[in-house]
C-alpha positions as CSV (number, residue, x, y, z in Angstrom):
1,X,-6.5,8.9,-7.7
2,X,-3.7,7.2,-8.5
3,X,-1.8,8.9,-5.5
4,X,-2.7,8.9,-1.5
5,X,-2.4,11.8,0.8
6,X,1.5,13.2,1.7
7,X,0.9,12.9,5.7
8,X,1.6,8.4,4.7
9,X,4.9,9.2,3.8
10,X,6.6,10.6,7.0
11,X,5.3,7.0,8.4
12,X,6.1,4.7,6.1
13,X,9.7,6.2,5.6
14,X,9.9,5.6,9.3
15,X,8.9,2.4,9.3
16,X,11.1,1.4,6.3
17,X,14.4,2.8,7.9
18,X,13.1,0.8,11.3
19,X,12.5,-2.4,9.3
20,X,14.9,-2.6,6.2
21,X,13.1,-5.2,4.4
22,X,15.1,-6.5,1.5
23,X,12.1,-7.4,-0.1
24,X,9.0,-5.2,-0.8
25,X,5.5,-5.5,-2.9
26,X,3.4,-2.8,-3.5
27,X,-0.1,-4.0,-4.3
28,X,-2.3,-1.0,-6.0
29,X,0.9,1.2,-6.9
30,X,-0.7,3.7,-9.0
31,X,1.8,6.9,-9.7
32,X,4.5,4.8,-7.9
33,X,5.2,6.9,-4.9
34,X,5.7,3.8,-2.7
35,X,7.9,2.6,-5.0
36,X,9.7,5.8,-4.9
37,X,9.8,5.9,-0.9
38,X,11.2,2.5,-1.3
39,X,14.5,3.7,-3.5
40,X,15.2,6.6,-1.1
41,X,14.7,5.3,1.9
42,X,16.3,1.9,1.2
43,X,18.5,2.4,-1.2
44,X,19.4,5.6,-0.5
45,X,18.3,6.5,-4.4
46,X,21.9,4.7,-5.7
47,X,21.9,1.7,-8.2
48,X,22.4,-1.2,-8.0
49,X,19.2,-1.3,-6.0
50,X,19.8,-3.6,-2.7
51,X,15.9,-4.0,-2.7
52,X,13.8,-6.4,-4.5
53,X,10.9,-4.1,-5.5
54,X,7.7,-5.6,-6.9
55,X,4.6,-3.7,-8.0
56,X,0.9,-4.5,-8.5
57,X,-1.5,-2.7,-10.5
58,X,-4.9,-3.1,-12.3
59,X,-4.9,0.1,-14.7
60,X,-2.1,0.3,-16.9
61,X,-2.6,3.8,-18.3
62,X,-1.2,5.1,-14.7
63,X,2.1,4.1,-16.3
64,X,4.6,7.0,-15.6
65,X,8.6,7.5,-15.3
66,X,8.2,6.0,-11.4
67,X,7.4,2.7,-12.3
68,X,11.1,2.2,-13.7
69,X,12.3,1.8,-10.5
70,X,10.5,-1.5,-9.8
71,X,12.0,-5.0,-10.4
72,X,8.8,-5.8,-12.0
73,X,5.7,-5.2,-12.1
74,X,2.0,-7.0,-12.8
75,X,-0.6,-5.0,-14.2
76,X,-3.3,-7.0,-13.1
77,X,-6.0,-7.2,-10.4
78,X,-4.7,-7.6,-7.1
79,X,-6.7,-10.2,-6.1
80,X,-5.4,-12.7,-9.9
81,X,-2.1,-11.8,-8.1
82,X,-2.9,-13.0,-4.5
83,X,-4.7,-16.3,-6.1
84,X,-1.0,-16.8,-8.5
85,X,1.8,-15.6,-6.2
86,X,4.2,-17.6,-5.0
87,X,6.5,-15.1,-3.3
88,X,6.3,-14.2,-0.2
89,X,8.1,-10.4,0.8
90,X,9.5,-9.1,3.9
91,X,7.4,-6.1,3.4
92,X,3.9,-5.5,1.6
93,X,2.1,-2.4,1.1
94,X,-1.4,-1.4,0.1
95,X,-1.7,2.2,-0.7
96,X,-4.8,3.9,-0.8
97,X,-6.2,0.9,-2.2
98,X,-8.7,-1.2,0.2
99,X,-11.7,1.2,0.2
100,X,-11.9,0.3,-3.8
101,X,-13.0,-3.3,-3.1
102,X,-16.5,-3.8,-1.2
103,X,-16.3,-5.5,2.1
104,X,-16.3,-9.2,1.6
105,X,-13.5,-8.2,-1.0
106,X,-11.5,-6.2,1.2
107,X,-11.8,-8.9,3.3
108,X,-10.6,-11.4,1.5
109,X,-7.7,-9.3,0.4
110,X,-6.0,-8.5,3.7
111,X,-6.2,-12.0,4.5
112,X,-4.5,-13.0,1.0
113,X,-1.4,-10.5,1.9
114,X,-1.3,-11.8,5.5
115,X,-0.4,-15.0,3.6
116,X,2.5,-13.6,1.8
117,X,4.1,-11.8,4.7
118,X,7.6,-13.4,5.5
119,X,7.5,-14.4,9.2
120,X,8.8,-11.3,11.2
121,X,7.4,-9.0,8.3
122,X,5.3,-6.6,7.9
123,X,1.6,-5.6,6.1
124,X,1.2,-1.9,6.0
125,X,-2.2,-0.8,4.8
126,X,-3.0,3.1,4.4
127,X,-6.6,3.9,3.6
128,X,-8.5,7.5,3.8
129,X,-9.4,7.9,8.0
130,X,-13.1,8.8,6.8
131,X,-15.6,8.2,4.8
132,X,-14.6,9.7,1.2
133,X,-16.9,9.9,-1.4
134,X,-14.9,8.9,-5.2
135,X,-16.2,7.7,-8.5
136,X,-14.1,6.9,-11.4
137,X,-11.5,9.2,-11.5
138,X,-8.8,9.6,-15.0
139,X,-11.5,7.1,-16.6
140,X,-10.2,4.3,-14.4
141,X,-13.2,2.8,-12.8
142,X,-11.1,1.3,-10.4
143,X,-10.5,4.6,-8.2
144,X,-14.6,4.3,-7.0
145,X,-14.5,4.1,-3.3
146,X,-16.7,0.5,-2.5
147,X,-16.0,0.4,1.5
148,X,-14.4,2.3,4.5
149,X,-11.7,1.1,6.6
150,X,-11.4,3.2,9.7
151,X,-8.9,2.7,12.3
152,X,-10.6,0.9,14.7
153,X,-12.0,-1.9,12.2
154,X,-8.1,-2.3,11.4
155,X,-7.7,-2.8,14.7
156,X,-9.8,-5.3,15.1
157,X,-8.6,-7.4,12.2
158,X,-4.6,-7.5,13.9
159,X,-3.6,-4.1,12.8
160,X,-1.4,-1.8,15.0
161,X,-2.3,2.0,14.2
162,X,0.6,3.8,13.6
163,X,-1.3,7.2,12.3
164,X,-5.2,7.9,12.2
165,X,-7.3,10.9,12.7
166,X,-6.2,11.8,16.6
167,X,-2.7,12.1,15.4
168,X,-1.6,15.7,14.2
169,X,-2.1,15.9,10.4
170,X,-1.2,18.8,7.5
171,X,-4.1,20.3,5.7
172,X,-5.0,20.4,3.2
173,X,-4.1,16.6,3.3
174,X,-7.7,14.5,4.3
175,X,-7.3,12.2,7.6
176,X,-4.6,9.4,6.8
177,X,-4.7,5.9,8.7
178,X,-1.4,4.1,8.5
179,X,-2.0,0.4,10.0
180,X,0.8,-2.3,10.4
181,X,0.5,-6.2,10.9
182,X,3.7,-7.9,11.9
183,X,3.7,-11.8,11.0
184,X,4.7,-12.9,14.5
């Protein structure tokens, strides 16, 4: 789906109010609801934007109204943009996004945004807290779920969890981790 479950958002708004980065990339945007966090919570939704906004994604056709309030944007896979980006952002965010690569994948794509993470930023990964059956989904054969990333094997690759299945969560919404890894 080209969206992630509502419970992220109370999280990530806190977390981009705490932090203020003045840079953000969102690799795997989708709809653009990061994107749209971003603009409220940063910029209070009031051009001229005071954040640089970047956005990554592989299938074009999710191309909607939301995207306009990016700087740019790459439609391309998000691991051709870790191998050719020279940026590095104060905040990244990955969205729903790391169970669609398989392990070795996943892998290598957490440890390709670590690299881009301005010291004292942050990586915020949210990911379904359970396994979650998806094939292609709006013909994009992207949206198959390939691996699971539960809290604890965020945890033990750096990740602080800042929401998972103990915490309180609405239904119908399934269980949401939120992870953070700071570039200390």
């Amino acid at each position: 789906m080209p969206i992630g479950s509502y419970m992220a958002i109370p999280t990530l708004a806190t977390e981009l109010i705490h932090q203020r980065p003045s840079s953000v990339l969102d690799l795997g945007m989708g709809f653009g609801m990061m994107g749209i966090a971003v603009r409220q919570w940063l910029d209070l939704g009031v051009m001229p934007w005071k954040t640089s906004l970047a956005g990554v994604e592989v299938w074009g056709t999710y191309r909607n109204p939301a995207w306009d309030l990016y700087d740019v944007i790459y439609v391309r896979d998000i691991r051709e943009h870790l191998a050719l980006e020279t940026l590095s952002y104060d905040l990244v965010i990955i969205g729903d996004v790391i169970e669609h690569f398989v392990d070795q994948d996943a892998e290598a794509v957490l440890e390709g945004m670590k690299q881009i993470v301005n010291e004292g930023g942050s990586l915020i990964v949210i990911t379904p807290d359970d396994a979650m059956e998806q094939g292609a989904a709006h013909g994009n054969p992207y949206e198959c779920h390939r691996s699971v990333w539960l809290a604890d094997r965020l945890r033990d690759h750096g990740f602080e969890i800042l929401l998972d299945a103990n915490t309180p969560q609405l239904p119908p919404a399934p269980p949401t981790v939120v992870a953070k890894w700071t570039n200390r």
